[in-house]
TORMI-569026 format. One record per residue (C-alpha): residue in one letter; chain; x negated, y, z negated. Coordinates in pm, 1 decimal. Each point is the difference from the previous one (the first is absolute). Example, Ala and Ser with C-alpha at 12.3 -4.5 7.8 and 13.67 -1.06 7.14 Angstrom:
REM residues 2
> code  unit  c1  c2  c3
> a  A  -1230.0  -450.0  -780.0
> s  A  -137.0  344.0  66.0
***
This chain:
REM residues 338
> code  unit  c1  c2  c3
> x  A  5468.0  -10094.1  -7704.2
> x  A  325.0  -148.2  180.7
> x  A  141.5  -252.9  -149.4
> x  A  104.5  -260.2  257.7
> x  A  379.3  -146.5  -89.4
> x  A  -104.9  -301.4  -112.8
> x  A  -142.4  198.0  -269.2
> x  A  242.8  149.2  -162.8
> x  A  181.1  -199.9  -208.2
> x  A  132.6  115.7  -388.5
> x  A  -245.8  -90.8  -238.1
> x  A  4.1  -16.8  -377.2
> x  A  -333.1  34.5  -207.1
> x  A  -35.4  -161.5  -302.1
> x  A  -260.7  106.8  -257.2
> x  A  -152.7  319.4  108.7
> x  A  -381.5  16.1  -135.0
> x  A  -274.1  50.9  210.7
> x  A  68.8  -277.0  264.8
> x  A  347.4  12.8  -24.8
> x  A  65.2  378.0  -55.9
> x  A  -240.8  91.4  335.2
> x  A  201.1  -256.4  174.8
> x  A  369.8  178.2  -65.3
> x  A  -226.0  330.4  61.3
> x  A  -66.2  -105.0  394.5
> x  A  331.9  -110.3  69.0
> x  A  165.2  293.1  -147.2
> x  A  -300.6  195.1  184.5
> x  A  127.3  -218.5  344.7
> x  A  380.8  132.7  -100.2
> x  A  124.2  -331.6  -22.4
> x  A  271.9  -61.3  -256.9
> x  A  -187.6  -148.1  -300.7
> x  A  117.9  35.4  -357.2
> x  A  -240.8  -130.6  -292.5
> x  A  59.4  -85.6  -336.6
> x  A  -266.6  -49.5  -308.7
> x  A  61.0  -108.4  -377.9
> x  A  -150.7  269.8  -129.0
> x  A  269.6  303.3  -8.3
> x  A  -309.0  254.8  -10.7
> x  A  -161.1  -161.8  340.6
> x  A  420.8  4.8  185.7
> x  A  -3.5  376.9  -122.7
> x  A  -359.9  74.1  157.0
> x  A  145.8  -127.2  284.6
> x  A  260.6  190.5  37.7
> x  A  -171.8  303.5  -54.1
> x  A  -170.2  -114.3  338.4
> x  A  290.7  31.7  180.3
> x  A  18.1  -399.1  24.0
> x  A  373.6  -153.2  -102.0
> x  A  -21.9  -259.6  -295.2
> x  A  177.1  -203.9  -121.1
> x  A  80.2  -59.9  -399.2
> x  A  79.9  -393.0  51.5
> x  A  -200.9  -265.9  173.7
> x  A  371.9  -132.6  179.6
> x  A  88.2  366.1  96.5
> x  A  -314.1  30.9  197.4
> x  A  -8.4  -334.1  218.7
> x  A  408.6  63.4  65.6
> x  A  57.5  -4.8  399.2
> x  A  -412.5  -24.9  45.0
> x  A  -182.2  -174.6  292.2
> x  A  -356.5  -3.2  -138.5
> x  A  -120.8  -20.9  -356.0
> x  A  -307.1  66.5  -137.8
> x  A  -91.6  -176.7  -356.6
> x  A  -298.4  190.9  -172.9
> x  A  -11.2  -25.4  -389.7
> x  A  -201.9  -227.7  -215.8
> x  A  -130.0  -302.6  147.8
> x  A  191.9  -211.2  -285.8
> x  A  299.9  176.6  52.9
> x  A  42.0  -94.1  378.7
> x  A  171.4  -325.2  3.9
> x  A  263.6  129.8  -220.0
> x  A  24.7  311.1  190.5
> x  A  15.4  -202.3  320.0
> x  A  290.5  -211.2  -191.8
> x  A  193.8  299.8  -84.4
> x  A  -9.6  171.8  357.7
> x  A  84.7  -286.5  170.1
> x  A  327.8  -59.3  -210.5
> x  A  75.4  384.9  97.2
> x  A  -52.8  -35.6  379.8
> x  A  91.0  -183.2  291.3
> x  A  -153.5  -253.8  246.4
> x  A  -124.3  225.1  217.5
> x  A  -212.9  241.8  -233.0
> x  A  -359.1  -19.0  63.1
> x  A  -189.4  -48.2  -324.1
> x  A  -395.4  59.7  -64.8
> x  A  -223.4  48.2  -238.1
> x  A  -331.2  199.8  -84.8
> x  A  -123.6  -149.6  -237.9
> x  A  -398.9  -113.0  19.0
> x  A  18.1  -358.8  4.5
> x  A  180.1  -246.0  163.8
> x  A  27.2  -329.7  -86.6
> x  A  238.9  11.5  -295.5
> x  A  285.0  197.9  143.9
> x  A  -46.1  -178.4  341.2
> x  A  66.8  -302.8  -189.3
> x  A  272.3  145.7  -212.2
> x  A  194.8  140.1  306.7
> x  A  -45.6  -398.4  145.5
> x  A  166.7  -179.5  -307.2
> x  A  289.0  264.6  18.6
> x  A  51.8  -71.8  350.6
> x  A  -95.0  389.3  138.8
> x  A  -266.4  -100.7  248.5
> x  A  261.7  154.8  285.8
> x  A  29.7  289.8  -150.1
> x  A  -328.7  69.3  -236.7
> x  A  -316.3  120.8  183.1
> x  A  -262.8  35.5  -291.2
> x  A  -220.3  306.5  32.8
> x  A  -283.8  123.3  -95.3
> x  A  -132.9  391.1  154.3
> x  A  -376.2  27.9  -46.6
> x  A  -38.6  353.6  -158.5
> x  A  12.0  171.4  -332.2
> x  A  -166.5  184.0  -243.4
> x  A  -127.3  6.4  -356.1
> x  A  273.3  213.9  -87.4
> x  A  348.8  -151.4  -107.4
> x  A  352.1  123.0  40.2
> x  A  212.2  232.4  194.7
> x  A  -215.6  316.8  -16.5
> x  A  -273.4  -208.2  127.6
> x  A  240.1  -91.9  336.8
> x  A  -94.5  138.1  285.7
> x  A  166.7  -40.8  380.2
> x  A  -233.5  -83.1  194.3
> x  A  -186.2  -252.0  -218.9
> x  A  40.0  -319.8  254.8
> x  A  -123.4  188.4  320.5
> x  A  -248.4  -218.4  167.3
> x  A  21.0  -251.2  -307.7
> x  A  28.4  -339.5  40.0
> x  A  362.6  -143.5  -106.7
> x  A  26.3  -374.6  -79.9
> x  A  301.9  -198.0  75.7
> x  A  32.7  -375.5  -2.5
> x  A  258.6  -135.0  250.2
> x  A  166.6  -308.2  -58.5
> x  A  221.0  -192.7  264.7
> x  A  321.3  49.0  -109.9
> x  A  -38.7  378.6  -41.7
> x  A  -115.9  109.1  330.8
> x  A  222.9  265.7  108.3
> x  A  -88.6  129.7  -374.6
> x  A  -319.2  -5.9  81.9
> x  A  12.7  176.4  338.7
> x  A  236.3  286.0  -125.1
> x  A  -294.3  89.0  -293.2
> x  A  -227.1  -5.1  252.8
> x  A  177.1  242.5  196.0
> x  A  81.3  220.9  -295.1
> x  A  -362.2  -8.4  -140.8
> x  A  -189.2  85.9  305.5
> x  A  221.6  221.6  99.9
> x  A  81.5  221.4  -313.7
> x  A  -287.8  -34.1  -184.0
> x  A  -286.3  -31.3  279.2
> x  A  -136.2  -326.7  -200.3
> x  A  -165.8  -268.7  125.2
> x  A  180.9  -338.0  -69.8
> x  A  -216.9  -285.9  -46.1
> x  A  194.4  -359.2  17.3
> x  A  -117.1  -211.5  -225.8
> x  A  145.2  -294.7  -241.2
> x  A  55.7  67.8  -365.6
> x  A  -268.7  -217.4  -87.2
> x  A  -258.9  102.3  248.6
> x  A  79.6  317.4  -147.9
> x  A  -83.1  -5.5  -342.0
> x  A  -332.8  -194.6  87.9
> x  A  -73.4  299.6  223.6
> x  A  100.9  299.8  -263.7
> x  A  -168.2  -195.3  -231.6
> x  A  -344.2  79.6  115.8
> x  A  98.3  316.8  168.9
> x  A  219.6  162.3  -278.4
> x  A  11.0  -188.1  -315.8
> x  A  -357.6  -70.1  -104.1
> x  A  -139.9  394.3  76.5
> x  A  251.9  65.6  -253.2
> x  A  -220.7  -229.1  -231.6
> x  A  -303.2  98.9  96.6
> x  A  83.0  367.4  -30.1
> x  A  110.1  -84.3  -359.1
> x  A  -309.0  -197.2  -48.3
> x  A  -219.7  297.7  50.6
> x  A  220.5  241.4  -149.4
> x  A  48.3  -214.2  -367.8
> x  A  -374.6  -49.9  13.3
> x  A  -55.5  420.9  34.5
> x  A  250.1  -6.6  -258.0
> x  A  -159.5  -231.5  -286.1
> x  A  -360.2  166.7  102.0
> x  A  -168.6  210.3  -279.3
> x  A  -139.2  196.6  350.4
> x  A  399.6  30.8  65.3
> x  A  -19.7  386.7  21.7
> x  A  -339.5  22.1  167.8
> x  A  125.5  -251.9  299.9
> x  A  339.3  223.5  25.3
> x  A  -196.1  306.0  46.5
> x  A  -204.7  -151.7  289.3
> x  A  272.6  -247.0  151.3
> x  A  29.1  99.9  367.8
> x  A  174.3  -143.4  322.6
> x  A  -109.6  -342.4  -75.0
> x  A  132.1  -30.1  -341.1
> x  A  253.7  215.1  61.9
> x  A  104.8  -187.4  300.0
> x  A  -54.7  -377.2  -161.3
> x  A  203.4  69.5  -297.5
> x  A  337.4  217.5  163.3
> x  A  210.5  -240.8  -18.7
> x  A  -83.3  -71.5  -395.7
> x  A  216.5  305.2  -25.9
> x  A  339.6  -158.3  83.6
> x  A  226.5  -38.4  -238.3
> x  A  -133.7  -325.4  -213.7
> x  A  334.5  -180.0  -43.3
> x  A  30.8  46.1  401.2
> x  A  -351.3  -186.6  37.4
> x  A  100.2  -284.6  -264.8
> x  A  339.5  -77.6  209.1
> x  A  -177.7  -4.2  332.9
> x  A  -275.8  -211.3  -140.7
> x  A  228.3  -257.8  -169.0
> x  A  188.2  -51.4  295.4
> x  A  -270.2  -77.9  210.5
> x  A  -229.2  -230.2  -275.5
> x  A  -96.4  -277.0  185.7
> x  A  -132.5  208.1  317.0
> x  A  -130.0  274.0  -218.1
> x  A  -248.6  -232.7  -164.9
> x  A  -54.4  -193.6  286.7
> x  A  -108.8  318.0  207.1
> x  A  -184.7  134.6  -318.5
> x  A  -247.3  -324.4  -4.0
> x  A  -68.8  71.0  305.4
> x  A  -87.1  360.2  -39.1
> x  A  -195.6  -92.9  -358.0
> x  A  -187.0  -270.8  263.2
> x  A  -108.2  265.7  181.9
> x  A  -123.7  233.8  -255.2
> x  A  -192.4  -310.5  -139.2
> x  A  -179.7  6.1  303.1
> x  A  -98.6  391.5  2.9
> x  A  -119.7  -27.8  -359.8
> x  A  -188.1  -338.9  81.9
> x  A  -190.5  199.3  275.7
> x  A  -72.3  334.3  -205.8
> x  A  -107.5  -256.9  -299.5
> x  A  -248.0  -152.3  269.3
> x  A  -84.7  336.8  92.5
> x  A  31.2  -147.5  360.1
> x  A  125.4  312.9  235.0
> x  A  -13.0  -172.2  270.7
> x  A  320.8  -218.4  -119.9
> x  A  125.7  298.2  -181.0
> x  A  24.8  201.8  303.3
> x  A  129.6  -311.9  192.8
> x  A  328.4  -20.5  -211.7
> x  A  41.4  370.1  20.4
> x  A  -5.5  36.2  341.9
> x  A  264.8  -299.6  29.2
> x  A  222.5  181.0  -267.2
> x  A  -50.1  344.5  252.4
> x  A  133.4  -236.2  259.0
> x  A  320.3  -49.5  -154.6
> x  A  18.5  389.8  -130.1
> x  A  -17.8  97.1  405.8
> x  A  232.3  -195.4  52.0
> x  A  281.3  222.5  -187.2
> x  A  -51.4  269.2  300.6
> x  A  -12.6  -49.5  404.6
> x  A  117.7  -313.0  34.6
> x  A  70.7  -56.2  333.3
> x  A  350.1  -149.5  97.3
> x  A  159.9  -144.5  297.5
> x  A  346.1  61.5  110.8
> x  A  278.8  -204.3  79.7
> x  A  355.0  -65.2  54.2
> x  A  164.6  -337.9  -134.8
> x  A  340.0  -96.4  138.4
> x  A  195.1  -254.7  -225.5
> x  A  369.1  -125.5  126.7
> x  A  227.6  126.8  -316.3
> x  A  167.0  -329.8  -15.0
> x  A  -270.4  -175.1  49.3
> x  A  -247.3  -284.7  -242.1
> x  A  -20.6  207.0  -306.2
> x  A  -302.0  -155.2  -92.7
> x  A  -197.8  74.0  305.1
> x  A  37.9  415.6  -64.6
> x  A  -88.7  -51.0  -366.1
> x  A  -310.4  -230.2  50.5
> x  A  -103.6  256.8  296.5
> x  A  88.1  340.9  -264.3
> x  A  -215.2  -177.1  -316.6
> x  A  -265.8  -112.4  220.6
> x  A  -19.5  359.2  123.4
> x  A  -77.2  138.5  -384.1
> x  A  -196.4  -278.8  -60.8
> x  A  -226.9  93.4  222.0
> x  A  36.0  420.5  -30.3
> x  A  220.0  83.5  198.8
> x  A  322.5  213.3  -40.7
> x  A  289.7  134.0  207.3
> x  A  98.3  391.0  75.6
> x  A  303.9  -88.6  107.8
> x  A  282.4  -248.6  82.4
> x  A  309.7  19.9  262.5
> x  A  316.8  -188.3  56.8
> x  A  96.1  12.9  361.8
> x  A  312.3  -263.0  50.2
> x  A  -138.2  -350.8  -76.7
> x  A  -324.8  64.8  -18.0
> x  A  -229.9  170.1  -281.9
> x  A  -333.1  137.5  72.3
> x  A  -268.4  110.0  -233.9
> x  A  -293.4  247.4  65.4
> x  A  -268.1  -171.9  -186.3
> x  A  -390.1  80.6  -35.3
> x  A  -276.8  -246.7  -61.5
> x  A  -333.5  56.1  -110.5
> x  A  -226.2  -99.2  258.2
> x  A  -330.5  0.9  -258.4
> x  A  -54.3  -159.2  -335.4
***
């Protein structure tokens, strides 16, 4: 891949798990200068070992940096966040990757780092946890959330830049509250129904027997039960009120399967299952159409953020985004289908 010069700013990662650890993979991967740094001395030396410099202290590795990425606990990120941005200037570009939204967004509001804070949320991971589990090209072809705001356009733009570019993602624009509704149903409660199926397989006196046969559909229903439980718990929490909101929705529809297999009606039974195929065809072939959207840089703020939400709102997502002069234009796809 070339990375175009808009790209290649020097980037700090913070927290190097899975998320944040295959992030500083790619850009060291890209040969950009990146430096991480991790609490964990054991997780810095792994690193190394890579071939990937780290730092020992969180304000030697955002020193002189133009991007920083915050990975880490989701509870730890508005201190983090406080702590980098005492260590860096103005004009360092500050994100997140952590898996919901709203809080930080907020957070990064009261502080007054809307110019500077993009919050951000790549779409890919695994049921593994840590460094070892980091891979580089984890985000290709993922989906990459990032909620512009008005005062942090030129933020904005430069991620978008850097993460299509560098780590061939797909950024979806969306607003931090849109967000977490979204994940909420998409990510959050398949992590509850996967440990819904896999605690009751647990408890079962058949527990052994229904191991021994458990194929692709248990298998695949209950993957994500294997993630690190404290992981789960923090990304639940923080999304609460959407979480249950999305899960009485997905309990509403399970009352209506079981209503229909209690009637013994199969008719209705097969009725709700082909409208639950709809939405599983929906994950592949998608069509999209194409376009270029020209925005004067010093233009009405408002205007380029209502246009970028609206586009995730309704599916869409941008592969790229260019600053020619006084004028920014995005390559954006919509959906052209439910």
């Amino acid at each position: 891949m070339v990375v175009g010069r808009q790209a290649r700013p020097r980037v700090a990662v913070l927290g190097t798990g899975l998320i944040g650890g295959s992030v500083l993979l790619r850009l060291h991967a890209a040969g950009l200068d990146v430096i991480g740094w991790d609490p964990d001395e054991a997780t810095r030396r792994q690193a190394r070992a890579l071939g990937v410099p780290t730092a020992d202290l969180l304000v030697e590795a955002v020193a002189d940096r133009e991007v920083v990425f915050l990975g880490g606990p989701l509870p730890t990120l508005p201190a983090t966040l406080v702590e980098v941005v005492a260590a860096t200037d103005e004009h360092c570009l500050l994100t997140d990757v952590g898996s919901t939204k709203g809080q930080v967004a907020a957070f990064a509001a009261a502080q007054g780092l809307t110019d500077r804070f993009v919050p951000g949320h790549p779409m890919a991971g695994s049921d593994r946890a840590g460094l070892s589990a980091a891979v580089p090209d984890l985000f290709a072809g993922a989906a990459w959330v990032l909620c512009p705001a008005a005062e942090g356009l030129a933020a904005f733009r430069r991620l978008v830049a850097l993460i299509t570019e560098v780590f061939a993602a797909r950024v979806v624009p969306m607003a931090a509250n849109r967000h977490d509704a979204v994940v909420a149903l998409a990510s959050h409660v398949p992590h509850l129904l996967a440990g819904a199926l896999a605690g009751a397989a647990e408890r079962s006196p058949l527990r052994d027997a229904v191991l021994t046969l458990a194929a692709g559909s248990f298998r695949d229903g209950t993957r994500v039960a294997g993630t690190p439980p404290q992981r789960t718990t923090n990304m639940l929490r923080g999304n609460r009120d959407e979480v249950l909101a999305a899960l009485a929705e997905v309990r509403g529809y399970l009352d209506e399967l079981a209503e229909a297999l209690r009637a013994d009606d199969p008719d209705l039974l097969t009725a709700r299952y082909a409208e639950a195929a709809a939405a599983r065809g929906g994950l592949a072939g998608r069509p999209y159409a194409e376009q270029d959207r020209s925005f004067p840089v010093a233009g009405v703020p408002a205007e380029e953020v209502a246009w970028l939400c609206a586009l995730g709102a309704a599916g869409g997502q941008l592969s790229g985004c260019r600053v020619d002069g006084e004028v920014v234009t995005y390559l954006a796809h919509r959906p052209t289908s439910a």
